[in-house]
C-alpha positions in Angstrom: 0.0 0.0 0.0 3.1 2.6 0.5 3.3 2.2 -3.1 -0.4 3.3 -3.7 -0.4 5.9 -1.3 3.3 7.7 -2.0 1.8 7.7 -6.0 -1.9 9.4 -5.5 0.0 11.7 -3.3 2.7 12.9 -5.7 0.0 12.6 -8.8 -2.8 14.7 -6.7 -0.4 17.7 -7.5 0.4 17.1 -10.7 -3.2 16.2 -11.8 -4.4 19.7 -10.1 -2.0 21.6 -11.9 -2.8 19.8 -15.6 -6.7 20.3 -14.5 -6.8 23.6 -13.2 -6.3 25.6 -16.4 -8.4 23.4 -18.0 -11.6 24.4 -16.1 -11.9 21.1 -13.8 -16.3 20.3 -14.3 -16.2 18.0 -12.0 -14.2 15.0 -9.6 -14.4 11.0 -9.9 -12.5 8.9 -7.4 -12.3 5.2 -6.6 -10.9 2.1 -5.2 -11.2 -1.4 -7.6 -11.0 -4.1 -5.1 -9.2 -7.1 -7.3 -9.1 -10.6 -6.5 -6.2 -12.1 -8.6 -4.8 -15.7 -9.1 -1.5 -16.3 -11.0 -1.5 -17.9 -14.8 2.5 -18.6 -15.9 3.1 -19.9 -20.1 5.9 -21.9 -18.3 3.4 -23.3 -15.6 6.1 -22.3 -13.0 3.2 -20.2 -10.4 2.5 -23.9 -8.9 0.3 -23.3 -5.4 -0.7 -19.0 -6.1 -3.9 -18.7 -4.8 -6.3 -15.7 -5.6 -4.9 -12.7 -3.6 -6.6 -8.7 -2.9 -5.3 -6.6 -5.3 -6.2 -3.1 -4.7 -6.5 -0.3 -7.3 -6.9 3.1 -6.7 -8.0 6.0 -9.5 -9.5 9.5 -9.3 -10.2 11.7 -12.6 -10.6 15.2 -13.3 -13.4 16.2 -15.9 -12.7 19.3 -18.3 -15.9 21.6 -19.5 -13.6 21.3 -22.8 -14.9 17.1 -22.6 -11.1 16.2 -21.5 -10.8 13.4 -18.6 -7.5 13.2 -16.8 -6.8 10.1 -14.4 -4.4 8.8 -12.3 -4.5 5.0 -11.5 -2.4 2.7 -9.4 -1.9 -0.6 -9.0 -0.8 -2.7 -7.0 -0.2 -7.1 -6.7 1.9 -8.9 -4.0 1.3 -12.9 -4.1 2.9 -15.8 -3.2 3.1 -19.6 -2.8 4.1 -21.9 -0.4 4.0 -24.8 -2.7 7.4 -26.5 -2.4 7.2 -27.5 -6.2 6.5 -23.9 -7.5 9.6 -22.0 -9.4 8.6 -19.2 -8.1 7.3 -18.2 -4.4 6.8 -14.3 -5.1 5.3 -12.3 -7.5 5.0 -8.9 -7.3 3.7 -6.6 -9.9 2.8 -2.6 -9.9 1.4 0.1 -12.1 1.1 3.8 -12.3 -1.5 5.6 -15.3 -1.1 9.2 -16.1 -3.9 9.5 -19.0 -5.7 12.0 -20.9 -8.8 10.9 -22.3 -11.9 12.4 -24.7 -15.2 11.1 -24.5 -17.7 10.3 -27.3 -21.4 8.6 -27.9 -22.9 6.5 -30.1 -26.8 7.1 -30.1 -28.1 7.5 -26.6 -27.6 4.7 -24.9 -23.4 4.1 -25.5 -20.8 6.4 -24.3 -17.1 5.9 -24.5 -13.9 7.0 -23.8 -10.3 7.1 -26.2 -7.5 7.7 -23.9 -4.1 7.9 -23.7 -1.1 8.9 -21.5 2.1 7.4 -19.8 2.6 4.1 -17.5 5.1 3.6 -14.7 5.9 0.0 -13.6 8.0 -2.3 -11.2 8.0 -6.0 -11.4 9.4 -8.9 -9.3 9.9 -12.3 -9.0 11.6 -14.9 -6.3 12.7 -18.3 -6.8 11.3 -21.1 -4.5 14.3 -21.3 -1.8 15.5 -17.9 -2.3 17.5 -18.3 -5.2 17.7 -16.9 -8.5 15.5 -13.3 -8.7 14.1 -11.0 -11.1 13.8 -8.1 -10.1 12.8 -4.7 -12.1 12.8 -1.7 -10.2 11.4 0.8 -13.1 9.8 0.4 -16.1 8.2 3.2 -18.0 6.0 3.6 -21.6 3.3 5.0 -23.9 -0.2 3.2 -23.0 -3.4 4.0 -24.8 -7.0 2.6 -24.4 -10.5 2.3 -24.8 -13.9 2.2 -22.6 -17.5 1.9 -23.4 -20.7 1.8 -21.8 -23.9 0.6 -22.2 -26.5 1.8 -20.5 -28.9 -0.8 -19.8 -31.7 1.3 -17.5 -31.6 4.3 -16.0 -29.2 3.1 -12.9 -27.2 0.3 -14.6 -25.4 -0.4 -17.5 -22.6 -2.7 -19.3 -19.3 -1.8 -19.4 -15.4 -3.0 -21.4 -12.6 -1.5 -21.5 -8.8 -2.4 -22.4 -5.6 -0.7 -21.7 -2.2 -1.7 -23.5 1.2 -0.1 -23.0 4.5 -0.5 -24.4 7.1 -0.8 -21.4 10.6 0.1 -21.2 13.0 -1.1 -18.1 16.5 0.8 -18.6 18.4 -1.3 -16.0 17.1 -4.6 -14.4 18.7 -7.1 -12.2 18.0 -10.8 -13.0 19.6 -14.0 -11.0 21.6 -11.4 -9.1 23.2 -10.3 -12.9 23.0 -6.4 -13.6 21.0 -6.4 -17.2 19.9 -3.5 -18.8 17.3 -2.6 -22.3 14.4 -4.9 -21.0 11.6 -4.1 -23.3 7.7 -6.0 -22.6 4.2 -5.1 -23.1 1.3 -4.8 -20.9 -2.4 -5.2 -21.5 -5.1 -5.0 -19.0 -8.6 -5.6 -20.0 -12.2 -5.6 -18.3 -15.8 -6.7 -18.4 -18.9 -5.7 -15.9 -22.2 -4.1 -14.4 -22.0 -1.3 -12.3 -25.2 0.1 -10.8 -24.7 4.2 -10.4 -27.5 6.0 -8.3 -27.3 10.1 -7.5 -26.9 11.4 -3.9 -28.7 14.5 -2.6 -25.9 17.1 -3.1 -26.4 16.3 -7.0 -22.9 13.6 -6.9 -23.2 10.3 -8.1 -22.3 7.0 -5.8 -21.8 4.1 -8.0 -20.7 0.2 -7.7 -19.8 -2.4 -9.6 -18.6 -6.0 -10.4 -17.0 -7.6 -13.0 -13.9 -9.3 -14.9 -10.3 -8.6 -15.4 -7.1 -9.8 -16.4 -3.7 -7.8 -16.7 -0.9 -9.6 -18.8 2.6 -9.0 -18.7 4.2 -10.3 -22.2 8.0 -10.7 -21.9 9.1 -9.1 -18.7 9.4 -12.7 -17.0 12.9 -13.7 -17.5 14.1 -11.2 -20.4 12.3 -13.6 -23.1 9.0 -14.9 -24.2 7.4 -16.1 -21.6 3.8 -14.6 -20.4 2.4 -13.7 -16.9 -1.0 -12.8 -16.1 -3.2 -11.9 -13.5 -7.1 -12.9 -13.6 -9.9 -12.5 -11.7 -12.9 -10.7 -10.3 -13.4 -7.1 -9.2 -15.6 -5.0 -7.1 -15.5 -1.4 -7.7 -16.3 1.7 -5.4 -16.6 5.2 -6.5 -18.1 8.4 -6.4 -18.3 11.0 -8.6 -18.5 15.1 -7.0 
C-alpha cells in the first residue's frame, strides 16, 4: 500500500496543476478491489492462490470534454507450494492519462484515452535463489472504454488498456542487465449500478472481470504472466 499511497500523493499535484487551467467540471475517485490468481506460459506459479489486489483511480473532468486520471496498481502474491519455481510475485502500475469522451446514439458512451505508465515487477525463486527483479519500467499506453446503459441506474461496461514498457536497468539471477523491453495489456468486463446522492454527486458500484498480462518481462524472453480475476468497484463521482 506505501506504493499506492506515496503515487496518488505525488500525482494529486500534478493532476491539479494539468486540470486547473483546463476548467476542472467536476471530480471521480475510486478504489477497484481485485481478487487475482496467477497464470505462468511456463506453468512455473504452482500453489498461487487468488490474492486482494487493490486499485486506486480519481479523474478530473474538463468543461472542454477532456478526462485526466491517475491510476495505481498494485499485486503482492505468493506460494508456499514446495514445487512452484517461483514463491513471489510482485507486480505494480502507475496511469497518467488523458482521455476524450464520445457517444454513439443515446444509450453508449465511450472514452479514447491515452497517457504514460510507470511500472516495477518482481519475482523470487522457490528457496531464495535466482531473482528478477525490475525496479522501473516506464512507456506509452493508450485505451479504450464503453458503456452501455442498460436502465436508468445500470449499465454494461469493457474497457482495455495496452502499454509498451521500457526497463533501462534490471537485475535478473543477481546479474546487472539492462534494455528490458515488454508489453502490458489489461482488460475488463462488468455491471455497475450508479444512483445520485442528494448534493447532485453520483455513488456508483460495480462488479465484473479482469485480467492484466505482462508479455515478456518474465525472464528477459518470451514467456507470459498474467493476472485474472474478479473485481468490485467503489466510487463516487463530486
Amino acid at each position: 500500500m506505501k506504493y499506492l499511497k506515496k503515487t496518488a500523493v505525488a500525482a494529486t499535484f500534478a493532476l491539479t496543476a494539468i486540470a486547473s487551467p483546463a476548467l476542472a467540471q467536476n471530480f471521480s475517485a475510486g478504489i477497484d478491489l481485485n481478487y487475482l490468481g496467477l497464470s505462468h506460459s511456463e506453468g512455473q506459479t504452482v500453489g498461487f492462490g487468488f490474492t486482494a489486489a487493490p486499485e486506486v483511480w480519481m479523474e478530473f473532468h474538463s468543461q472542454g470534454g477532456l478526462t485526466y486520471g491517475l491510476r495505481a496498481f498494485r499485486l503482492d502474491a505468493s506460494s508456499s507450494d514446495p514445487t512452484t519455481r517461483y514463491d513471489k510475485i510482485v507486480m505494480q502500475t502507475a496511469d497518467l492519462s488523458v482521455g476524450k469522451s464520445f457517444s454513439m446514439g443515446s444509450n453508449t458512451a465511450g472514452k479514447f484515452f491515452g497517457g504514460m505508465r510507470f511500472a516495477k515487477y518482481s519475482e523470487r525463486d522457490n528457496g531464495g535463489g535466482s531473482t528478477l527483479d525490475v525496479p522501473k519500467a516506464y512507456g506509452l499506453l493508450g485505451g479504450i472504454e464503453i458503456s452501455q446503459q442498460m436502465s436508468s441506474n445500470l449499465s454494461l461496461y469493457g474497457g482495455s488498456t495496452a502499454a509498451i514498457m521500457f526497463a533501462p536497468d534490471f537485475t535478473d539471477g543477481g546479474s546487472a542487465e539492462s534494455d528490458l523491453t515488454f508489453n502490458t495489456i489489461d482488460l475488463n468486463l462488468g455491471l455497475k449500478y450508479k444512483r445520485q446522492l442528494t448534493n447532485g454527486g453520483n455513488w456508483h458500484a460495480g462488479l465484473g472481470l479482469t485480467s492484466k498480462l505482462w508479455n515478456g518481462v518474465s525472464d528477459n524472453d518470451s514467456e507470459n504472466i498474467s493476472a485474472y480475476g474478479f473485481k468490485l468497484s467503489l466510487g463516487m463521482d463530486f
